[in-house]
PASEZA-98286 format. One line per field, with one value per residue (C-alpha): residue in three letters; x, y, z. Coordinates in steps of 0.2 Angstrom, whole numbers, plus 5000, padded with zeros to 4 digits. Layout:
<pts>
r	(ALA, ...)
u	(X, ...)
v	(Y, ...)
w	(Z, ...)
</pts>
This chain:
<pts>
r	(UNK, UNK, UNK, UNK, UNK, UNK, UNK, UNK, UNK, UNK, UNK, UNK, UNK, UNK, UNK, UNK, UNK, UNK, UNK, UNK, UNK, UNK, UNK, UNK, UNK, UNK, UNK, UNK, UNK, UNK, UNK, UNK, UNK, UNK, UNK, UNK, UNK, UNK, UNK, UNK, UNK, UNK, UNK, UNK, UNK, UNK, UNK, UNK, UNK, UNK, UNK, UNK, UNK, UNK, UNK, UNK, UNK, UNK, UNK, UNK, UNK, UNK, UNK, UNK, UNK, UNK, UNK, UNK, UNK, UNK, UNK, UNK, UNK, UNK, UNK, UNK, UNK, UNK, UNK, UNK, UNK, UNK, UNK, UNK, UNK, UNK, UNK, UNK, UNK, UNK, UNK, UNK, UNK, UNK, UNK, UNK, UNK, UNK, UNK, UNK, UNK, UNK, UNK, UNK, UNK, UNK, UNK, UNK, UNK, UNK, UNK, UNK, UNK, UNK, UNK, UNK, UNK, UNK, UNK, UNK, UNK, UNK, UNK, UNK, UNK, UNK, UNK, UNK, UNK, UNK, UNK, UNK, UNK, UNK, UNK, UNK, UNK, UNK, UNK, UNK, UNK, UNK, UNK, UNK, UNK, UNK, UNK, UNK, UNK, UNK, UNK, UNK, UNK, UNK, UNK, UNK, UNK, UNK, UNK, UNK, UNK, UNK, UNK, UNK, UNK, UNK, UNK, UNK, UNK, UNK, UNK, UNK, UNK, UNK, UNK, UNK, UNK, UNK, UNK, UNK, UNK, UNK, UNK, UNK, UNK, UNK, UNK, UNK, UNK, UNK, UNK, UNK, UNK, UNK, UNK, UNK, UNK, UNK, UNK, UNK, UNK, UNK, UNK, UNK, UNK, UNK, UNK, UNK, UNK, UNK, UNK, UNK, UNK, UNK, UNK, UNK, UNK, UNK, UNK, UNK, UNK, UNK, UNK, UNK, UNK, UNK, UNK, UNK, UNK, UNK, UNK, UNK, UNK, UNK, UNK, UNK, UNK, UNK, UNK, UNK, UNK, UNK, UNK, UNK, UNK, UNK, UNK, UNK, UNK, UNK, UNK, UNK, UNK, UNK, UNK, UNK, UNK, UNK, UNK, UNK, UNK, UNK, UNK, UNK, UNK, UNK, UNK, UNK, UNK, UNK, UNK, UNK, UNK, UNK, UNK, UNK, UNK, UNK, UNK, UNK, UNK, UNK, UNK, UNK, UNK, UNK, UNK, UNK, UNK, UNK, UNK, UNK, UNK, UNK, UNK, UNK, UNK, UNK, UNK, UNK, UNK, UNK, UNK, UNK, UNK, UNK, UNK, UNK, UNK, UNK, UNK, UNK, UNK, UNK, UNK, UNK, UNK, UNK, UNK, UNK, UNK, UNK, UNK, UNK, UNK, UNK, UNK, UNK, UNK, UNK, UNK, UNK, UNK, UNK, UNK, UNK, UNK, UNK, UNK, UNK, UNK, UNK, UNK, UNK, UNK, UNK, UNK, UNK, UNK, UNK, UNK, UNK, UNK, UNK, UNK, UNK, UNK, UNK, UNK, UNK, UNK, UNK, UNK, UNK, UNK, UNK, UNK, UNK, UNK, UNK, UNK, UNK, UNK, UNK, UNK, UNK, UNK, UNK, UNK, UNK, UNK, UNK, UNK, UNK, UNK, UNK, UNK, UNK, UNK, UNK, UNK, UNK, UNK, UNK, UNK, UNK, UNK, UNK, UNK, UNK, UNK, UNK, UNK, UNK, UNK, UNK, UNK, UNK, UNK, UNK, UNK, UNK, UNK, UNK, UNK, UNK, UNK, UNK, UNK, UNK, UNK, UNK, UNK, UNK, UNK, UNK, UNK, UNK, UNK, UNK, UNK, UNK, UNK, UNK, UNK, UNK, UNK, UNK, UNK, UNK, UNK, UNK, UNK, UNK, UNK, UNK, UNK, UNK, UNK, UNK, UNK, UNK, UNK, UNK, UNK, UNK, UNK, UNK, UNK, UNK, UNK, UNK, UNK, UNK, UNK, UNK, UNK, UNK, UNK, UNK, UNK, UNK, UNK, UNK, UNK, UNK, UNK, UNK, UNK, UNK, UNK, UNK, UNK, UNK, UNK, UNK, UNK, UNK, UNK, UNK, UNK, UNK, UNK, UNK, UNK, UNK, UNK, UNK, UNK, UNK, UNK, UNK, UNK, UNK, UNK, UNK, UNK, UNK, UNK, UNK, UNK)
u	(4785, 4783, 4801, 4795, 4798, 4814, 4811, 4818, 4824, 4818, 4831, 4829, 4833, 4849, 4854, 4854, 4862, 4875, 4876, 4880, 4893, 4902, 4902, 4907, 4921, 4927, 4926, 4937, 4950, 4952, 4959, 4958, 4978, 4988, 4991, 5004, 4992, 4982, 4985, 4976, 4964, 4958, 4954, 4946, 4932, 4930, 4925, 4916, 4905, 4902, 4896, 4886, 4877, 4874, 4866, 4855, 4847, 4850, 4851, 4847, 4861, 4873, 4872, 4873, 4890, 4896, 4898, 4903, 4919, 4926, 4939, 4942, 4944, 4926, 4919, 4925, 4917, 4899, 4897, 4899, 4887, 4874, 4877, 4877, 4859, 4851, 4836, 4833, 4833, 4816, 4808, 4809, 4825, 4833, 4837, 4846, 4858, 4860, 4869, 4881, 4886, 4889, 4897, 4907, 4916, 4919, 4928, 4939, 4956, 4959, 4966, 4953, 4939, 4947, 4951, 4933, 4926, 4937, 4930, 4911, 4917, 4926, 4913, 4900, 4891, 4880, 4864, 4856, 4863, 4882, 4881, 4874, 4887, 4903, 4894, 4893, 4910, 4919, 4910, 4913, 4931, 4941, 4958, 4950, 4966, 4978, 4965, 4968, 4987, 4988, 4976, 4973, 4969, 4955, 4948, 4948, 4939, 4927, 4921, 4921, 4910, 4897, 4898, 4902, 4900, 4918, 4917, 4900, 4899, 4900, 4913, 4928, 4934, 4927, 4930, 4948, 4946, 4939, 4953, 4965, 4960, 4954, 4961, 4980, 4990, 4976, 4977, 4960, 4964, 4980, 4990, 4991, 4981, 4977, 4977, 4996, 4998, 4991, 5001, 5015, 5013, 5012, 5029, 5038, 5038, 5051, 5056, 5065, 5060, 5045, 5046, 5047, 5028, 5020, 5017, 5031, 5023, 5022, 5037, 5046, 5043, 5047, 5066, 5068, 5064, 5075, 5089, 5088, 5098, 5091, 5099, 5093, 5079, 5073, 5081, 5071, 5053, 5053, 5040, 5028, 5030, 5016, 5018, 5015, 5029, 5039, 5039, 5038, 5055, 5063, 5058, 5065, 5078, 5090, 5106, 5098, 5094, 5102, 5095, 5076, 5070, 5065, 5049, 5038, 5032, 5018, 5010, 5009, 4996, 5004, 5000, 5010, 5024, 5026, 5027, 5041, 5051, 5051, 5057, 5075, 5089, 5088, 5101, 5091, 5073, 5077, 5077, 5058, 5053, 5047, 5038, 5028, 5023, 5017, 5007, 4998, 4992, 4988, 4979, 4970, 4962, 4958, 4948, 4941, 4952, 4956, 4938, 4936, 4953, 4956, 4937, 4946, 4953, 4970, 4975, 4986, 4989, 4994, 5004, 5011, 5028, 5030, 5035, 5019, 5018, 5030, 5016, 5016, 5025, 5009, 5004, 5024, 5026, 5008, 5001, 5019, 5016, 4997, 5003, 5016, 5005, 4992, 5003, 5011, 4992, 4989, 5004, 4999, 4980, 4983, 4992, 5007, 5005, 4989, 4996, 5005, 5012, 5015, 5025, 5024, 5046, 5052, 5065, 5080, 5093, 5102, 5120, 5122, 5123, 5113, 5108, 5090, 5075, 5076, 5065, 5046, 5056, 5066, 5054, 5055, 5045, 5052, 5047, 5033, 5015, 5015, 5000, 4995, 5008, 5007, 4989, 4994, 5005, 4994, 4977, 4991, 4993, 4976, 4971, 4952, 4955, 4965, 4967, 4976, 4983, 4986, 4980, 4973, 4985, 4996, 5005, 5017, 5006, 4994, 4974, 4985, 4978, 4962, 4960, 4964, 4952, 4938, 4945, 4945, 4928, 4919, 4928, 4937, 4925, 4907, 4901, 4915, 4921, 4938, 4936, 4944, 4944, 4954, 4958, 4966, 4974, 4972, 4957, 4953, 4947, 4943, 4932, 4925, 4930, 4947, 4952, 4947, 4956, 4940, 4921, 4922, 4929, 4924, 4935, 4937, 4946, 4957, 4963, 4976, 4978, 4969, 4953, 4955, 4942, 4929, 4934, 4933, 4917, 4912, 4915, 4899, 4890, 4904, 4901, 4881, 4877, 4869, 4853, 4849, 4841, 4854, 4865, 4851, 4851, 4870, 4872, 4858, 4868, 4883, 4875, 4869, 4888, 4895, 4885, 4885, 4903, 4903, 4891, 4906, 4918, 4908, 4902, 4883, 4877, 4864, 4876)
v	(5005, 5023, 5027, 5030, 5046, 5053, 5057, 5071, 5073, 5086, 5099, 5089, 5073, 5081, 5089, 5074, 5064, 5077, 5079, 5059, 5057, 5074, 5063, 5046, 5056, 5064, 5044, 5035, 5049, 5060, 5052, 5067, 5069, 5083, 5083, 5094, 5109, 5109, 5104, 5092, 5104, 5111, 5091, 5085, 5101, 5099, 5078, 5084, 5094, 5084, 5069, 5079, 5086, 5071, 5060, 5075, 5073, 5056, 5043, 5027, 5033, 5038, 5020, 5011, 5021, 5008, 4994, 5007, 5006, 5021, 5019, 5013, 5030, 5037, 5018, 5024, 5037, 5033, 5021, 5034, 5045, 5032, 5026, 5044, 5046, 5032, 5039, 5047, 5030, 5028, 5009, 5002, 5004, 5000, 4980, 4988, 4999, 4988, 4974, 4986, 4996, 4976, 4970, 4986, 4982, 4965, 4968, 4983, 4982, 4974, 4992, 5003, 4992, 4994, 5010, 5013, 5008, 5020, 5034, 5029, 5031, 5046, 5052, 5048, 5037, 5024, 5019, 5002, 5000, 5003, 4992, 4977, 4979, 4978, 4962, 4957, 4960, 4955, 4937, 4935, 4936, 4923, 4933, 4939, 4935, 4942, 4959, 4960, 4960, 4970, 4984, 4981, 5000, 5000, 4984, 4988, 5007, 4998, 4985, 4997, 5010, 4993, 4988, 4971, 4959, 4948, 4945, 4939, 4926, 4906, 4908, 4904, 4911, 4927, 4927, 4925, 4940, 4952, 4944, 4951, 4967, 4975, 4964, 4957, 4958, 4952, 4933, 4926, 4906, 4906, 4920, 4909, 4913, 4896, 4908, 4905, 4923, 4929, 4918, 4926, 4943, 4937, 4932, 4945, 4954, 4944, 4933, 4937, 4924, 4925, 4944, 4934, 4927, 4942, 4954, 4966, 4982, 4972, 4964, 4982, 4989, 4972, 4970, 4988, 4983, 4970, 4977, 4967, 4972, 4979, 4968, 4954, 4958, 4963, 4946, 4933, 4943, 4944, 4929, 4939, 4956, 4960, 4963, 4984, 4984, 4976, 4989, 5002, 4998, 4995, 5012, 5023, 5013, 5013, 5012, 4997, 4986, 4970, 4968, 4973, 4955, 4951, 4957, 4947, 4957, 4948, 4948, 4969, 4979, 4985, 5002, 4999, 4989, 5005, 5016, 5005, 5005, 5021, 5023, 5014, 5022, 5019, 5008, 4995, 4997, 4985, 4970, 4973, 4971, 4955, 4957, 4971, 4960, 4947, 4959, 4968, 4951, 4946, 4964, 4962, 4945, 4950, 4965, 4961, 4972, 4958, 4960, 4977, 4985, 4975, 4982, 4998, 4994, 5006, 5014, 5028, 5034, 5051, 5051, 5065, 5062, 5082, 5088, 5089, 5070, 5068, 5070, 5077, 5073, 5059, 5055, 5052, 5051, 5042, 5054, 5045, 5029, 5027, 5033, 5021, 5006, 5012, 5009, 4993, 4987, 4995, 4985, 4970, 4972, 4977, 4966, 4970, 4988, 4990, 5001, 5016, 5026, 5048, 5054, 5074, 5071, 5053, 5045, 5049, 5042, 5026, 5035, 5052, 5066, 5056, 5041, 5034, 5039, 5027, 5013, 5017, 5011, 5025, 5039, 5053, 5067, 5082, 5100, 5109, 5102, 5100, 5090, 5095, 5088, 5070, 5073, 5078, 5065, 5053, 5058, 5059, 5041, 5035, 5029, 5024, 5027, 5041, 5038, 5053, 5052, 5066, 5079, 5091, 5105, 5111, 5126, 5126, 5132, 5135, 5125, 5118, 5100, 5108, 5118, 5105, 5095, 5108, 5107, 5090, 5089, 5102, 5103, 5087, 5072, 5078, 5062, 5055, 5042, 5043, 5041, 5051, 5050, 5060, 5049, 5061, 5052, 5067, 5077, 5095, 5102, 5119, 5113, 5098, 5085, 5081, 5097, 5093, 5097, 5100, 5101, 5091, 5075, 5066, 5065, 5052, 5050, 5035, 5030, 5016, 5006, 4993, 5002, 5008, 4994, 5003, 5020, 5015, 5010, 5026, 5038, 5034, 5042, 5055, 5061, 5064, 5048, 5039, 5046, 5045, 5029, 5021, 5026, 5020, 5004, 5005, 5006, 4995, 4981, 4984, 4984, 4965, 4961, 4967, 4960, 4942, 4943, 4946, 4930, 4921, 4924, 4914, 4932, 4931, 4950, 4944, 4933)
w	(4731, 4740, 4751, 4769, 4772, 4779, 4799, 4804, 4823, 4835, 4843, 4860, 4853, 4842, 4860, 4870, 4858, 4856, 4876, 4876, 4863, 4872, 4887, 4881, 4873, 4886, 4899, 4885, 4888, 4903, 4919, 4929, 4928, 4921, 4902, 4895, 4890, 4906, 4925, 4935, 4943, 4926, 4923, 4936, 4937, 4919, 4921, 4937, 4929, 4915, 4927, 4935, 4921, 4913, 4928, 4932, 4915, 4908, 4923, 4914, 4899, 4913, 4921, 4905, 4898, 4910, 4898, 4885, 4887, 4896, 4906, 4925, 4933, 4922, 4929, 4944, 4945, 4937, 4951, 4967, 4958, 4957, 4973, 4980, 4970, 4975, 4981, 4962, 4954, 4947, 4951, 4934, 4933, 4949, 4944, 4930, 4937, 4953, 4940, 4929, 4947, 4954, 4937, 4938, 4953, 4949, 4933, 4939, 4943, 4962, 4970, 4957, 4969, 4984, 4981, 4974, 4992, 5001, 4991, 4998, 5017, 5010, 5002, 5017, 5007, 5019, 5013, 5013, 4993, 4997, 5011, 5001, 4988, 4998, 5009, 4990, 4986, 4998, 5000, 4981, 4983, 4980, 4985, 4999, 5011, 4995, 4997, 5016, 5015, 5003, 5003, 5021, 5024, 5010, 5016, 5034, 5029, 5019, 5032, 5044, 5035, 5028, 5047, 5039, 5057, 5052, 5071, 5074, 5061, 5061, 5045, 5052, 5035, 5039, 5058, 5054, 5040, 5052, 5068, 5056, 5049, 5068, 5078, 5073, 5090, 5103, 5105, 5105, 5112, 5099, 5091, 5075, 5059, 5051, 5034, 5027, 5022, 5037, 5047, 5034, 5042, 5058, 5057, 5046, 5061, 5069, 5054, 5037, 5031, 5031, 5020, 5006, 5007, 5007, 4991, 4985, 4992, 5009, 5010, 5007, 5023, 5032, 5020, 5027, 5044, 5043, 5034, 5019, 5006, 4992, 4978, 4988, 4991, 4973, 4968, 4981, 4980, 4961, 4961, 4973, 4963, 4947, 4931, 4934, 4950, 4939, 4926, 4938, 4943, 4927, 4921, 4939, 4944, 4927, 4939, 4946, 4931, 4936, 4951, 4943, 4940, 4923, 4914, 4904, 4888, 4883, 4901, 4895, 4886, 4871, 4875, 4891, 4885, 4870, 4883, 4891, 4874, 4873, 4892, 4884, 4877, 4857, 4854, 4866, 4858, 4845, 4855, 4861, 4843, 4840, 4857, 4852, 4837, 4844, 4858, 4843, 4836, 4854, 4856, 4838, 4843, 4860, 4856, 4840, 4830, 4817, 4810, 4813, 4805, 4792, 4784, 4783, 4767, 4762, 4781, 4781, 4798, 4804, 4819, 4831, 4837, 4841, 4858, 4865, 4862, 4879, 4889, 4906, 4924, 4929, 4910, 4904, 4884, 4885, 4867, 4860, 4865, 4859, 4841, 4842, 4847, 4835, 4822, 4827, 4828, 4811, 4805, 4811, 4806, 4788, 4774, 4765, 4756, 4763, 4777, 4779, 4793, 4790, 4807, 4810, 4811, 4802, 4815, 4816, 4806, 4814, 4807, 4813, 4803, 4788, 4782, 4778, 4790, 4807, 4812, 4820, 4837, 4839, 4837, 4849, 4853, 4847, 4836, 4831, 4826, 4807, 4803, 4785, 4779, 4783, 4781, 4761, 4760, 4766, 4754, 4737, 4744, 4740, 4758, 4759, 4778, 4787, 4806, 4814, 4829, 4838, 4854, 4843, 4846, 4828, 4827, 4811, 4802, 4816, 4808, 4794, 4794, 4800, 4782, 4773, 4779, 4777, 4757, 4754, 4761, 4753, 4736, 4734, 4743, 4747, 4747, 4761, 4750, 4760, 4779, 4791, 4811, 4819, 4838, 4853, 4869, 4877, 4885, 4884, 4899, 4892, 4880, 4888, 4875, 4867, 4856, 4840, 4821, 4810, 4812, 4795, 4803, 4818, 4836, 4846, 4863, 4865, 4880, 4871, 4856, 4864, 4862, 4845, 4837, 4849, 4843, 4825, 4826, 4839, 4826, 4816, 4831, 4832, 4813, 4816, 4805, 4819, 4827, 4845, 4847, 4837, 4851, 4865, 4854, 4856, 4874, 4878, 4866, 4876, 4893, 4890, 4882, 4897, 4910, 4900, 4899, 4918, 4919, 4911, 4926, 4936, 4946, 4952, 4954, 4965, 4975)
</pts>
């Protein structure tokens, strides 16, 4: 049989495909906060630009990154773009992009929705499109009432600038929505809400007891209003408070841990619930470990992980624990605390000497002053970037698969891990037996992308060890493996996922 003969690609189809993948890249990571080599300024202009580039030349790819994966604030931020642009939507594929912006909003985050719909009044976006999409959203939700109290600013912004009639409908439902967002203090027949948190609200103005029926970020101003105590407070609203308020106060409030009520570990990520460990002094990280187990099986079936990693065969993984790894003021120890949940997921994923973690600085000893190396659990971000290494260590291993985790940035010696990278695959493994992906938690702005170690290795932005199955399987179209309609086929595989997987909430787009 006569081979078909190898295709080669045209320079416009090997630039769009590079153009995509540097933008996918950069959506799995960057959040527009400050990172610990760059402010929050340099961020948000670089992701600016990048959106902007990339709808102006690929629309239908730019709407379908979507169900990619990237994260709520890139989501975010696709959606007011298309909606911005609506009028450069060409026909075919309007029903397309209609159902991933709808599906968007339906799977974000309550206040990343909300939020999102402030941003279209802020943005003066009002076209025929925007208007139909928060009718949609707002009849579609459930916890319409729970919204109202709650984000009542956003939801108030966003009916106002849909000119949603709440008013001039039959609904009582609705009637009583709209009575209460524009209207709370003019009696129309009775002042009484037949909505019980409504009604809730009403009274916490006069009543104390009632503070306690409202959601936390309510309830405060009204315990302050009243003069609540705080410890009481904190103790009689804890059913009411999230998992997130929870942890926010556990983590600022260290003088006033007994009266923080209790957290449920497994209701967290396991990227947030690392991050929380590490928050604790380390005599008290200990007791979170059999938590942090259990989160990283949780995590692995969840996400698919337990397929995906385990086809890895021997994992080493190289992890940054140097000081740059504390993060930033916004972004606290999060470059830490995705190395460390990458490795408990690692752990968990890979059987028994089928895994192996190199640190930049082994933890501390549990005895001062010697001792054997400490337990993963009491890492700490500390020292100079020394990534070759580990990286050394890691390859005279044998690992068929080296993940490093790191933000790109080594200086002891400085492009260390980066030459011995460029060795190993020139001299050493030309053909790429071993694997090696390099996965950065933190975004770049100077070069559009997270900073990466070696042109010889493939560089993937990870938002969280959640997403690390997605990342792994990324980096064949990171390494230049994949041509460009393997990545069209890609996104279009993901786009119908995404939109089935919405389908299975029970959400109708075209409600």
């Amino acid at each position: 049989m006569i081979p078909e003969p190898i295709r080669e690609y045209s320079r416009a189809e090997q630039v769009t495909r590079e153009d995509l993948i540097l933008f996918l890249n950069a959506c799995f990571v960057c959040t527009g906060q400050r990172e610990f080599y760059s402010d929050a300024d340099a961020q948000r202009v670089s992701i600016e630009f990048l959106h902007a580039y990339i709808l102006g030349n690929y629309r239908l790819l730019y709407a379908r990154t979507l169900a990619a994966g990237v994260n709520d604030f890139n989501q975010a931020e696709i959606v007011l773009n298309l909606l911005a642009t609506g009028r450069d939507t060409p026909f075919e594929h309007r029903a397309e992009e209609n159902s991933l912006i709808t599906a968007t909003l339906q799977m974000l985050p309550p206040q990343r929705a909300w939020r999102l719909l402030e941003q279209i009044r802020q943005r003066r976006i009002n076209n025929r499109r925007s208007r139909s999409l928060v009718r949609r959203f707002v009849a579609g939700r459930e916890e319409i009432a729970f919204d109202a109290v709650k984000y009542r600013s956003k939801v108030r912004a966003a009916a106002a600038h849909a000119h949603l009639p709440l008013g001039k409908t039959t609904s009582a439902r609705t009637a009583e929505l709209g009575r209460f967002l524009f209207r709370p203090n003019r009696s129309e027949g009775t002042p009484i809400f037949s909505t019980a948190l409504f009604e809730s609200v009403r009274q916490a103005h006069y009543r104390a007891e009632a503070v306690y029926e409202l959601p936390y970020t309510v309830a405060e101003g009204f315990a302050a209003k009243h003069g609540i105590p705080r410890d009481v407070f904190l103790k009689r609203i804890a059913s009411q408070m999230t998992d997130g308020e929870k942890l926010r106060l556990q983590a600022t409030a260290e003088r006033a841990q007994s009266a923080v009520p209790a957290l449920d570990p497994m209701r967290l990520s396991l990227t947030r619930l690392a991050l929380y460990v590490l928050s604790l002094p380390r005599e008290k990280r200990e007791a979170f470990s059999d938590a942090l187990r259990q989160s990283a099986r949780a995590t692995l079936s969840r996400t698919g992980g337990q397929t995906v990693l385990p086809a890895l065969g021997r994992v080493a993984a190289v992890l940054d624990n140097s000081y740059s790894s504390s993060g930033s003021t916004e972004k606290r120890q999060r470059p830490l605390g995705v190395a460390l949940a990458v490795h408990l997921l690692l752990q968990e994923a890979a059987g028994q000497g089928h895994y192996r973690a190199f640190w930049t600085l082994p933890p501390r000893p549990a005895v001062m002053g010697g001792g054997e190396p400490g337990k993963p659990l009491s890492i700490e971000a500390r020292g100079q970037t020394d990534l070759a290494t580990p990286l050394l260590d890691a390859l005279e291993w044998g690992a068929e698969t080296i993940l490093i985790v790191s933000d790109g940035f080594e200086n002891d010696p400085p492009q260390g891990a980066g030459e011995v990278l460029r060795v190993f695959r020139t001299c050493l493994d030309p053909r790429r037996r071993t694997t090696i992906i390099h996965l950065n938690p933190v975004f770049n702005p100077e070069e559009l992308v997270p900073r990466a170690l070696s042109p010889h290795v493939p560089t993937i932005g990870l938002r969280g060890a959640e997403d690390l199955a997605t990342a792994v399987g990324f980096a064949r179209f990171a390494d230049g493996a994949m041509p460009l309609e393997g990545l069209e086929s890609h996104l279009a595989a993901q786009r119908d996922r995404f939109l089935e997987r919405v389908k299975g909430t029970g959400w109708n787009p075209s409600h």
